[in-house]
mmCIF file of the N, C-alpha and C atoms, coordinates in Angstrom:
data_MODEL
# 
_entry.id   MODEL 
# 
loop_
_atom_site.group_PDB 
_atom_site.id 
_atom_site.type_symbol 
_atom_site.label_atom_id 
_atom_site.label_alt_id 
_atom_site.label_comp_id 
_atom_site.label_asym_id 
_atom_site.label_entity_id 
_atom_site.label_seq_id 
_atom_site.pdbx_PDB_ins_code 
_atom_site.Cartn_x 
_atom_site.Cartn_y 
_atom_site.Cartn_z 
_atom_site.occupancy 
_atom_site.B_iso_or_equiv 
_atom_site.pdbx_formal_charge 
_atom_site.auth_seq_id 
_atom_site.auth_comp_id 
_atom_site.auth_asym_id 
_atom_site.auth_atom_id 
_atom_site.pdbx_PDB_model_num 
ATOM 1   N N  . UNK A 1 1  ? 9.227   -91.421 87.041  1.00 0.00 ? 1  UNK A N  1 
ATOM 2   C CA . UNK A 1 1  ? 10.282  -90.449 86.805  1.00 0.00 ? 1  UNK A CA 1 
ATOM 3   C C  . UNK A 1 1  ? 10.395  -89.529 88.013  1.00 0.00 ? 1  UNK A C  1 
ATOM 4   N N  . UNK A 1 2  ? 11.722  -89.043 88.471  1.00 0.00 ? 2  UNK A N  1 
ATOM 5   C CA . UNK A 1 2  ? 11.497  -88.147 89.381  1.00 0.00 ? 2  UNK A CA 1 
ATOM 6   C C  . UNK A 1 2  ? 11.094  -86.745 88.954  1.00 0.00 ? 2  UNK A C  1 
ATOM 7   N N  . UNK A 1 3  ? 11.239  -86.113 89.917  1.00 0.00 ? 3  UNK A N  1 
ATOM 8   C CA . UNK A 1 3  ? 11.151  -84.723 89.566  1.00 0.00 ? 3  UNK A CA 1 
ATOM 9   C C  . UNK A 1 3  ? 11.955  -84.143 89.387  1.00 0.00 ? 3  UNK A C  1 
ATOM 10  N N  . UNK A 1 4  ? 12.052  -83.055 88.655  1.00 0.00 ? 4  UNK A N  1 
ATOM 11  C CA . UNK A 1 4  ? 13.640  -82.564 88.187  1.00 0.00 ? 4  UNK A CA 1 
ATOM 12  C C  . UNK A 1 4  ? 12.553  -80.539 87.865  1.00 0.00 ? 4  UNK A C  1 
ATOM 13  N N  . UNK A 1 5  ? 11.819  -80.425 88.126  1.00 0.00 ? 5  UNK A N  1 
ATOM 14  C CA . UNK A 1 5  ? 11.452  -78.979 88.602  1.00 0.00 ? 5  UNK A CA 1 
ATOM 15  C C  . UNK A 1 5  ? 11.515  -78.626 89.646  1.00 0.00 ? 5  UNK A C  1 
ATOM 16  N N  . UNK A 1 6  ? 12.090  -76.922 89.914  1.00 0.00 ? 6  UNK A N  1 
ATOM 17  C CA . UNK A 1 6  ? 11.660  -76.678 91.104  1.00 0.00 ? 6  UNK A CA 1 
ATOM 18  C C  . UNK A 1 6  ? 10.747  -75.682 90.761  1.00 0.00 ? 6  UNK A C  1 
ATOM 19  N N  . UNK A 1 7  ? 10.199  -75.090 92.511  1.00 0.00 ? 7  UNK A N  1 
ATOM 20  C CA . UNK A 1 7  ? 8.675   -74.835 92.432  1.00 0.00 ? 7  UNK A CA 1 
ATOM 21  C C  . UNK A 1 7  ? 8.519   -73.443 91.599  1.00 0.00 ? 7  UNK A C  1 
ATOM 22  N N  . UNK A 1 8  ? 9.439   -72.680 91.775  1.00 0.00 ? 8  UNK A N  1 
ATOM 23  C CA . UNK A 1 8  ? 9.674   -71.098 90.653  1.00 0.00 ? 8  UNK A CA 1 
ATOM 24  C C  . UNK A 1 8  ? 9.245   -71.989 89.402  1.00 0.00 ? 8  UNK A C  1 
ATOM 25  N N  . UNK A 1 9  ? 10.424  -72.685 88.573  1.00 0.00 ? 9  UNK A N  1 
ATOM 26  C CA . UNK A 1 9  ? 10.026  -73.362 87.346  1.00 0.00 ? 9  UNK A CA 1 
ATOM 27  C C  . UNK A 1 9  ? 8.973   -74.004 86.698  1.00 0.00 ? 9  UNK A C  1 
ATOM 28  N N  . UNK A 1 10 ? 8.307   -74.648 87.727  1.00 0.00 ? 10 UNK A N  1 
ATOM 29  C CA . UNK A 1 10 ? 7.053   -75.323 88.044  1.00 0.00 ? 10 UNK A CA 1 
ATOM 30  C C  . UNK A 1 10 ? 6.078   -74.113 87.622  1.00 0.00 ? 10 UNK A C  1 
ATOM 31  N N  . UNK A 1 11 ? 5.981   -72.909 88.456  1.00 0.00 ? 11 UNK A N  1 
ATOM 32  C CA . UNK A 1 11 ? 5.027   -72.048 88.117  1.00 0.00 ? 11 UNK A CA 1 
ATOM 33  C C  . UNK A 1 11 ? 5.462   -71.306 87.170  1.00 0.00 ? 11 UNK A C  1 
ATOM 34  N N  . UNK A 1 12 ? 6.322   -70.947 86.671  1.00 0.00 ? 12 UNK A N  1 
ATOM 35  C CA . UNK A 1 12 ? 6.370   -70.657 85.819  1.00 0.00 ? 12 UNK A CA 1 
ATOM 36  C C  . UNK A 1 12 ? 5.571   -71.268 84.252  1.00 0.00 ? 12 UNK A C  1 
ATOM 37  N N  . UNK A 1 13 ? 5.735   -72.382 84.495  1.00 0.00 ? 13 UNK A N  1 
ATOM 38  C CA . UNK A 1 13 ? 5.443   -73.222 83.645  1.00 0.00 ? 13 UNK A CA 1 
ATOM 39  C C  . UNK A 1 13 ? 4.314   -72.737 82.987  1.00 0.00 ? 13 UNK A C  1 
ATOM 40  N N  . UNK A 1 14 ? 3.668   -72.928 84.442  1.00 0.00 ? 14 UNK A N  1 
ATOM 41  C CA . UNK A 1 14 ? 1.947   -73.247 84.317  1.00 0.00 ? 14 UNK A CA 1 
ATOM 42  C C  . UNK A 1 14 ? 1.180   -72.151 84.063  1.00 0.00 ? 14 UNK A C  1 
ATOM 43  N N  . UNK A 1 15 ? 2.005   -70.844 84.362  1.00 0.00 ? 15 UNK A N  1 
ATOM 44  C CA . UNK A 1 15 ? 1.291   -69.711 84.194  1.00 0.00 ? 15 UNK A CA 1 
ATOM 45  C C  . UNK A 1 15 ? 1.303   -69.261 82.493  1.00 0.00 ? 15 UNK A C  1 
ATOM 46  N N  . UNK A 1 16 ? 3.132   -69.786 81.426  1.00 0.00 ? 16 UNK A N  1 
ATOM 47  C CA . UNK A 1 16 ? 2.858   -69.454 80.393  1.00 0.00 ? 16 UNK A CA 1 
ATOM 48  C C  . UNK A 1 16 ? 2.130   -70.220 79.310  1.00 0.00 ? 16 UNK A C  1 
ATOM 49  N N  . UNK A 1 17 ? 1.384   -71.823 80.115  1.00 0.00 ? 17 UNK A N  1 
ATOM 50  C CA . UNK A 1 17 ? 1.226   -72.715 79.415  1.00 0.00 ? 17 UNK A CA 1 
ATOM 51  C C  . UNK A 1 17 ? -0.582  -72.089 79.425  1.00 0.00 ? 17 UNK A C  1 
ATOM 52  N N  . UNK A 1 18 ? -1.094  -72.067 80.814  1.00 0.00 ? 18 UNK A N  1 
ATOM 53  C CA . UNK A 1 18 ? -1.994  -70.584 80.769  1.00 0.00 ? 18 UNK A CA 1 
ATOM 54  C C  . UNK A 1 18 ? -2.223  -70.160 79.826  1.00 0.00 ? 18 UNK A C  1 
ATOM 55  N N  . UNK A 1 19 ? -0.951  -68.841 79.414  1.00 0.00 ? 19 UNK A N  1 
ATOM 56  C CA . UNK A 1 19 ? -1.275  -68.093 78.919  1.00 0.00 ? 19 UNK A CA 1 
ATOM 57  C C  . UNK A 1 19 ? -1.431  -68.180 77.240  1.00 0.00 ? 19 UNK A C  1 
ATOM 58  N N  . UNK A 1 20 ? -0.345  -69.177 77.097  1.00 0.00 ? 20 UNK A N  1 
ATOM 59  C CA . UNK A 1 20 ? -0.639  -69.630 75.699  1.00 0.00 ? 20 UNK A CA 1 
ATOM 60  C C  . UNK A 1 20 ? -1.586  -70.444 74.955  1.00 0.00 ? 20 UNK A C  1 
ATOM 61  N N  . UNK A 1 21 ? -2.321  -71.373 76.433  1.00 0.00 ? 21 UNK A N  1 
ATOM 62  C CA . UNK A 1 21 ? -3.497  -72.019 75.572  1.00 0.00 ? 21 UNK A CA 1 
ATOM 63  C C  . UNK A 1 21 ? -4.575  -70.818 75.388  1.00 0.00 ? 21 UNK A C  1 
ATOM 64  N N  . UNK A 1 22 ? -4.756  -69.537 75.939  1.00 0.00 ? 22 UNK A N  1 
ATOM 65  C CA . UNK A 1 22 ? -5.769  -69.361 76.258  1.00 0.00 ? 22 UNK A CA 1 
ATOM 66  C C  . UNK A 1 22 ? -5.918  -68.172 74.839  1.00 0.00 ? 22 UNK A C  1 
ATOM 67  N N  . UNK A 1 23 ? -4.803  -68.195 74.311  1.00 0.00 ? 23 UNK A N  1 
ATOM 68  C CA . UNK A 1 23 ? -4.876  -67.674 72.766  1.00 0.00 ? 23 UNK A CA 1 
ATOM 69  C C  . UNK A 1 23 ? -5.211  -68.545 72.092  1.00 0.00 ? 23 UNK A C  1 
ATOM 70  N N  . UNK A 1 24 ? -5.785  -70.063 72.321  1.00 0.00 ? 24 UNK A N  1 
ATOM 71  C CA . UNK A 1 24 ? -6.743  -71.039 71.366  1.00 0.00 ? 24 UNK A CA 1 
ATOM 72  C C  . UNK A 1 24 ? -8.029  -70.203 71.596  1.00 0.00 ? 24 UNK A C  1 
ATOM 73  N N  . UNK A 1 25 ? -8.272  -69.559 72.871  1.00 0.00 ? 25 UNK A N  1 
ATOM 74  C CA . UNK A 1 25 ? -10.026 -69.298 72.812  1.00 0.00 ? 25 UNK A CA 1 
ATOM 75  C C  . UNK A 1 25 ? -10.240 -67.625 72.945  1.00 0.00 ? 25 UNK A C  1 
ATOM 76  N N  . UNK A 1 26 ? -9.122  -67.101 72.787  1.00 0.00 ? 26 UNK A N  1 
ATOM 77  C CA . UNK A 1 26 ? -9.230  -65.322 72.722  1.00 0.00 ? 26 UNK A CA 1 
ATOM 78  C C  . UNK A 1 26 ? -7.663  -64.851 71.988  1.00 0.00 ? 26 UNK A C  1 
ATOM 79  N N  . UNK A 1 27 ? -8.371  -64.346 71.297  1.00 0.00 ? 27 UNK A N  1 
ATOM 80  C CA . UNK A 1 27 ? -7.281  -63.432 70.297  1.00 0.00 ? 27 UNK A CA 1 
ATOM 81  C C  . UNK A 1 27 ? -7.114  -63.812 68.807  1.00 0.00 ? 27 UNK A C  1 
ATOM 82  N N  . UNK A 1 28 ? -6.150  -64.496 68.949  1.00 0.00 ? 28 UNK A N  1 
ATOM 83  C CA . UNK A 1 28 ? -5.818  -64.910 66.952  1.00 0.00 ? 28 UNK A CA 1 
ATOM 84  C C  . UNK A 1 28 ? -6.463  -66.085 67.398  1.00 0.00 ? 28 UNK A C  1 
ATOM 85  N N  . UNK A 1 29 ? -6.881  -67.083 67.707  1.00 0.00 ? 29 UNK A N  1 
ATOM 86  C CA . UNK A 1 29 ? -7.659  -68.001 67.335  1.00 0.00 ? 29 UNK A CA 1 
ATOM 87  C C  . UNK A 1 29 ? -7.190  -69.305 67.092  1.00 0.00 ? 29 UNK A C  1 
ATOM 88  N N  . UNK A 1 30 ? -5.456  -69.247 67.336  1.00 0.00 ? 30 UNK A N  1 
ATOM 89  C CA . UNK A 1 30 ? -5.055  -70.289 65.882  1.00 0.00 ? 30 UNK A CA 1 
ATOM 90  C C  . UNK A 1 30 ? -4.606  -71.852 67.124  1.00 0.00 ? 30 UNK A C  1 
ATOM 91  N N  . UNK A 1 31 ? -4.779  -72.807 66.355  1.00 0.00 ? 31 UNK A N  1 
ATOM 92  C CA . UNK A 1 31 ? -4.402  -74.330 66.314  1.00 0.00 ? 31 UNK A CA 1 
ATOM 93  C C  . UNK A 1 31 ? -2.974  -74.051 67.438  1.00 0.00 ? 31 UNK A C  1 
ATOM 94  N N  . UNK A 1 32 ? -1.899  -73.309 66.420  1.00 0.00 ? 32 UNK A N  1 
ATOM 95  C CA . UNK A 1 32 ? -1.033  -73.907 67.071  1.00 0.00 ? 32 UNK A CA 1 
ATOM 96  C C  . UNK A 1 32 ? -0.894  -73.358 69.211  1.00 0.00 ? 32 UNK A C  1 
ATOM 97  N N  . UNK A 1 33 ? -2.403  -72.297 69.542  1.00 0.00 ? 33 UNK A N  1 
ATOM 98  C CA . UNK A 1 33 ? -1.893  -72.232 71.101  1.00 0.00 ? 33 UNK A CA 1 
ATOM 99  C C  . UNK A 1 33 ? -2.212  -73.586 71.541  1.00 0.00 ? 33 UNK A C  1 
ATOM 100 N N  . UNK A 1 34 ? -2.608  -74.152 70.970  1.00 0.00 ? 34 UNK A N  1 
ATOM 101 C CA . UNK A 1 34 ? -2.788  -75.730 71.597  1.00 0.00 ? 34 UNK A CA 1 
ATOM 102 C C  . UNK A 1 34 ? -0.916  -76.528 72.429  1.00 0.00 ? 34 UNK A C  1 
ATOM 103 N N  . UNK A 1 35 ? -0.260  -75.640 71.495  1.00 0.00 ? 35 UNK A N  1 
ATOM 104 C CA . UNK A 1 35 ? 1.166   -76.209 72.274  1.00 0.00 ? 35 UNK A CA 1 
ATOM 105 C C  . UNK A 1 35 ? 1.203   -75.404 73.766  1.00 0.00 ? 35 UNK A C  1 
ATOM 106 N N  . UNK A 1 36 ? 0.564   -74.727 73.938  1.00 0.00 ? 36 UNK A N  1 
ATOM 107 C CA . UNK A 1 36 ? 0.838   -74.389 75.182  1.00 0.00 ? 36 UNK A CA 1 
ATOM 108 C C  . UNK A 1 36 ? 0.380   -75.596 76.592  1.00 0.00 ? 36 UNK A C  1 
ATOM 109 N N  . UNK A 1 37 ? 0.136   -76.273 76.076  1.00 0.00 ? 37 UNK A N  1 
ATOM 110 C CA . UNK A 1 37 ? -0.649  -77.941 76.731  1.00 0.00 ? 37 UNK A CA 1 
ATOM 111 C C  . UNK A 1 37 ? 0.741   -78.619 77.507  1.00 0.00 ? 37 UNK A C  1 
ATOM 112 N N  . UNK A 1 38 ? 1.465   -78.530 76.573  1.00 0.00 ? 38 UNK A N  1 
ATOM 113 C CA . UNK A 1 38 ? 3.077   -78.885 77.191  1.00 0.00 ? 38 UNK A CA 1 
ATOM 114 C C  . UNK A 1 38 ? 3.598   -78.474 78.303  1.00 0.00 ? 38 UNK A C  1 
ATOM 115 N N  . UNK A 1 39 ? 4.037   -76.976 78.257  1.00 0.00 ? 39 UNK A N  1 
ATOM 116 C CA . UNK A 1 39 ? 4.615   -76.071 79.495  1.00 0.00 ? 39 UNK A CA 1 
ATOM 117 C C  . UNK A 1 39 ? 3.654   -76.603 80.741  1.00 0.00 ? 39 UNK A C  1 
ATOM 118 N N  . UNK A 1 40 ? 2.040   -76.242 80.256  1.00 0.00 ? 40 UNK A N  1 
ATOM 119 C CA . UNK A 1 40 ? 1.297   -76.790 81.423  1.00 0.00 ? 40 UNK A CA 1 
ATOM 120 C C  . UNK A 1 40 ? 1.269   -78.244 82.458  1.00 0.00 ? 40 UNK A C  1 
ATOM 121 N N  . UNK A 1 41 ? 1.260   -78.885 80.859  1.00 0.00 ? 41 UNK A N  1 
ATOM 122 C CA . UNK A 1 41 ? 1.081   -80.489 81.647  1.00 0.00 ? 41 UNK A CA 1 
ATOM 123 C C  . UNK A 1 41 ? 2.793   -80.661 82.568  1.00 0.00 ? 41 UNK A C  1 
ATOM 124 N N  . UNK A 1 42 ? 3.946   -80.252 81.916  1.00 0.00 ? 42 UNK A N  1 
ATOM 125 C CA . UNK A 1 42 ? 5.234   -80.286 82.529  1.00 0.00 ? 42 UNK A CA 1 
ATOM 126 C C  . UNK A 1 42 ? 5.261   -79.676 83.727  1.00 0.00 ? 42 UNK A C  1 
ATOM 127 N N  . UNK A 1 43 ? 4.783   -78.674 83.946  1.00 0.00 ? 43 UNK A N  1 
ATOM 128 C CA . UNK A 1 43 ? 4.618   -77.862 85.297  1.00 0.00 ? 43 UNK A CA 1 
ATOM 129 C C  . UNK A 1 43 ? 4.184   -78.164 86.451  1.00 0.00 ? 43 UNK A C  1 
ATOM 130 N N  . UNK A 1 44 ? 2.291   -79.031 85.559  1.00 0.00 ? 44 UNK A N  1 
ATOM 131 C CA . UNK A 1 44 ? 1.653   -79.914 87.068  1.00 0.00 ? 44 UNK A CA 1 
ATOM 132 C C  . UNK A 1 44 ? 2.296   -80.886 87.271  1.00 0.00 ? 44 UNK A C  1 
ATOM 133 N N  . UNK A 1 45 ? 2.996   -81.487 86.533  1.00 0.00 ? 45 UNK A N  1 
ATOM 134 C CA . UNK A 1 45 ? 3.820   -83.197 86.841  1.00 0.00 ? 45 UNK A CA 1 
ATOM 135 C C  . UNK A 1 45 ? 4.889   -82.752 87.699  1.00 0.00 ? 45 UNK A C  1 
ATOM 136 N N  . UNK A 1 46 ? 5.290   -81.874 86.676  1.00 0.00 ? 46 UNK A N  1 
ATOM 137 C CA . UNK A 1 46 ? 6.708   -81.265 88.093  1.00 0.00 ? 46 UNK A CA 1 
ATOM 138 C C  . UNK A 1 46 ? 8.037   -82.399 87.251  1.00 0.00 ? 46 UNK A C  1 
ATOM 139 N N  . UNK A 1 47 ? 8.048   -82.932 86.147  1.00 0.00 ? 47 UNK A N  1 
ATOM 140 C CA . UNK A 1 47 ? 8.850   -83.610 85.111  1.00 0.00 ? 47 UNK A CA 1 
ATOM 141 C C  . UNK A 1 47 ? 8.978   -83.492 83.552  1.00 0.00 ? 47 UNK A C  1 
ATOM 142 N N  . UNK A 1 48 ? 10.002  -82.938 83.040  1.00 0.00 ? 48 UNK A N  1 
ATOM 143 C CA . UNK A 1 48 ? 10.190  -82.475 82.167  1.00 0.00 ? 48 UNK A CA 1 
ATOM 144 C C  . UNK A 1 48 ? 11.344  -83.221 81.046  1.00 0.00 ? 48 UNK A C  1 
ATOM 145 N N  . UNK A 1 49 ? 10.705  -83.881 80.152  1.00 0.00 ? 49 UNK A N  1 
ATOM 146 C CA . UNK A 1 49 ? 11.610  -84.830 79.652  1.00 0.00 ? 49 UNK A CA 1 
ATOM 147 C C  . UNK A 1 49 ? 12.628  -84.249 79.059  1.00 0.00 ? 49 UNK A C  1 
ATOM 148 N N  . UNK A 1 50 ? 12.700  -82.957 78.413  1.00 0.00 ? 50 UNK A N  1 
ATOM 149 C CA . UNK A 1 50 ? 13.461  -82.599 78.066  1.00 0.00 ? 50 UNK A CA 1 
ATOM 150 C C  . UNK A 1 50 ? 15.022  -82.159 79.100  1.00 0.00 ? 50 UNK A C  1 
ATOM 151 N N  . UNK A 1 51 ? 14.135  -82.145 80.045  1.00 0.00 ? 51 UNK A N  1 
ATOM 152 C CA . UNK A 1 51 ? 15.971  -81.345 81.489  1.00 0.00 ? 51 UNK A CA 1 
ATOM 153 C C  . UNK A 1 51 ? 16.064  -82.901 81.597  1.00 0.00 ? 51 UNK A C  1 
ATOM 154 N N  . UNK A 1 52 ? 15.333  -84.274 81.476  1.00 0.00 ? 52 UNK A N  1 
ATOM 155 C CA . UNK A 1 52 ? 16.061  -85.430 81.791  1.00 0.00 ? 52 UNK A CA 1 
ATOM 156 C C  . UNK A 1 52 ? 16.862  -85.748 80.378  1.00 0.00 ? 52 UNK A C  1 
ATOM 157 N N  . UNK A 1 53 ? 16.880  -85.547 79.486  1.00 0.00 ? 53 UNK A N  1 
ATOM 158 C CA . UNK A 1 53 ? 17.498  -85.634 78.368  1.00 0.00 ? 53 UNK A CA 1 
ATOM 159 C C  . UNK A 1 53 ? 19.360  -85.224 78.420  1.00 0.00 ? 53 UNK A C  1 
ATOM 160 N N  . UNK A 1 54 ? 18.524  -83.251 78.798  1.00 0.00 ? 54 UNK A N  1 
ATOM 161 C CA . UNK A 1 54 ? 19.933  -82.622 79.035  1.00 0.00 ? 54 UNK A CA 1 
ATOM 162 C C  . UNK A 1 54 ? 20.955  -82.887 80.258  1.00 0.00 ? 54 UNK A C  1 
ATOM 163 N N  . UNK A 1 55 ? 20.169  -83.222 81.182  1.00 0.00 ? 55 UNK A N  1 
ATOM 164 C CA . UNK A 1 55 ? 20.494  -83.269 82.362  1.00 0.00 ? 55 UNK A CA 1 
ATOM 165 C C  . UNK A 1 55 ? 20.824  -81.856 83.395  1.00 0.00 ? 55 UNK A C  1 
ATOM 166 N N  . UNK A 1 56 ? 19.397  -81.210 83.204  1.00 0.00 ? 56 UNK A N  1 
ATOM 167 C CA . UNK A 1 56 ? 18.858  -80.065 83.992  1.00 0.00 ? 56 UNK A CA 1 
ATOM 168 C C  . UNK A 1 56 ? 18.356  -80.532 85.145  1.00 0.00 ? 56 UNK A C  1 
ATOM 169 N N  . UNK A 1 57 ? 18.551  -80.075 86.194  1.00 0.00 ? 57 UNK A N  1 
ATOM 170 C CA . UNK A 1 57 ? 17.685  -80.299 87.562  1.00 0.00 ? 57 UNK A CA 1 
ATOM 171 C C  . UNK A 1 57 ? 17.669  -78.924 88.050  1.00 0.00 ? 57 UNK A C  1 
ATOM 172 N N  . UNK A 1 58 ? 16.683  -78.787 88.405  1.00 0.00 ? 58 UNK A N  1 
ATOM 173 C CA . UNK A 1 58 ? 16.329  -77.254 88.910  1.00 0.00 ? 58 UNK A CA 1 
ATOM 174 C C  . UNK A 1 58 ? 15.162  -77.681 90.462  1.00 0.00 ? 58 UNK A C  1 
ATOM 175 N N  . UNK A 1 59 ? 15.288  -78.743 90.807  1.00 0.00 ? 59 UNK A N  1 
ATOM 176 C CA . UNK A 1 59 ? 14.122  -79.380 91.762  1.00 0.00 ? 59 UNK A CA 1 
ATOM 177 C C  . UNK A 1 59 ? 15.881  -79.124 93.585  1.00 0.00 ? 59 UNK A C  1 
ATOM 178 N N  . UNK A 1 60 ? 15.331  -78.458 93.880  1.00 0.00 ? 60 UNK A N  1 
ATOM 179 C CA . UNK A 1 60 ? 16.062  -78.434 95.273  1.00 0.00 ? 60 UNK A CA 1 
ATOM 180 C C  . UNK A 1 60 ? 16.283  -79.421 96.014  1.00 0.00 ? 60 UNK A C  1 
ATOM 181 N N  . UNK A 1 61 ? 18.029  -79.772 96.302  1.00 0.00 ? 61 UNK A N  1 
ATOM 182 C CA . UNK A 1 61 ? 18.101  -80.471 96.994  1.00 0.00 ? 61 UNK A CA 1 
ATOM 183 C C  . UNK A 1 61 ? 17.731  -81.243 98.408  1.00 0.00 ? 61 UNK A C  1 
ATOM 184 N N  . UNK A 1 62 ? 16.740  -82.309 98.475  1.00 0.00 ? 62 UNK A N  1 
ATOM 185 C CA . UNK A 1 62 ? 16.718  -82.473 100.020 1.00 0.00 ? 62 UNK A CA 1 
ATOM 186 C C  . UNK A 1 62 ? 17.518  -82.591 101.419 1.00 0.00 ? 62 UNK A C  1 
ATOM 187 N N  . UNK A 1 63 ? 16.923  -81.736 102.085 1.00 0.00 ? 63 UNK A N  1 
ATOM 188 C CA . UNK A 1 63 ? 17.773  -81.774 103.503 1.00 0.00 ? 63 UNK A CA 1 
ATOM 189 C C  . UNK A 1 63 ? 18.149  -82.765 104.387 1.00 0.00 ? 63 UNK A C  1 
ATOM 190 N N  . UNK A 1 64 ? 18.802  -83.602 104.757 1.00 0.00 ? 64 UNK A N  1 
ATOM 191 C CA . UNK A 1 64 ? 18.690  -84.881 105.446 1.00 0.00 ? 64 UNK A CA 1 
ATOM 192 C C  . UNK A 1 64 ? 18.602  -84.367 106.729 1.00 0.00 ? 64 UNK A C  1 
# 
């Protein structure tokens, strides 16, 4: 798949996927910060099935 993040989006990602797993091991405790696994894993891949669905690209065009 290509990439269809760019690098703002990308970190973004990864910082709330961060922040949401890390309420599995401090704070309320609960099962569901385990979804924060998503934002993360989408962020390091840099591919997001959902913007290929919609047809989002946010990944900067290359310069020839």
């Amino acid at each position: 798949m290509k990439p269809n993040e760019g690098t703002i989006d990308r970190a973004l990602r990864v910082v709330a996927g961060l922040g949401i797993l890390s309420l599995a091991f401090v704070g309320p405790q609960t099962p569901w910060a385990y979804l924060g696994l998503v934002p993360l894993i989408t962020g390091l891949v840099g591919v997001c099935p959902l913007y290929s669905l919609i047809g989002i690209n946010t990944c900067p065009a290359k310069a020839r």
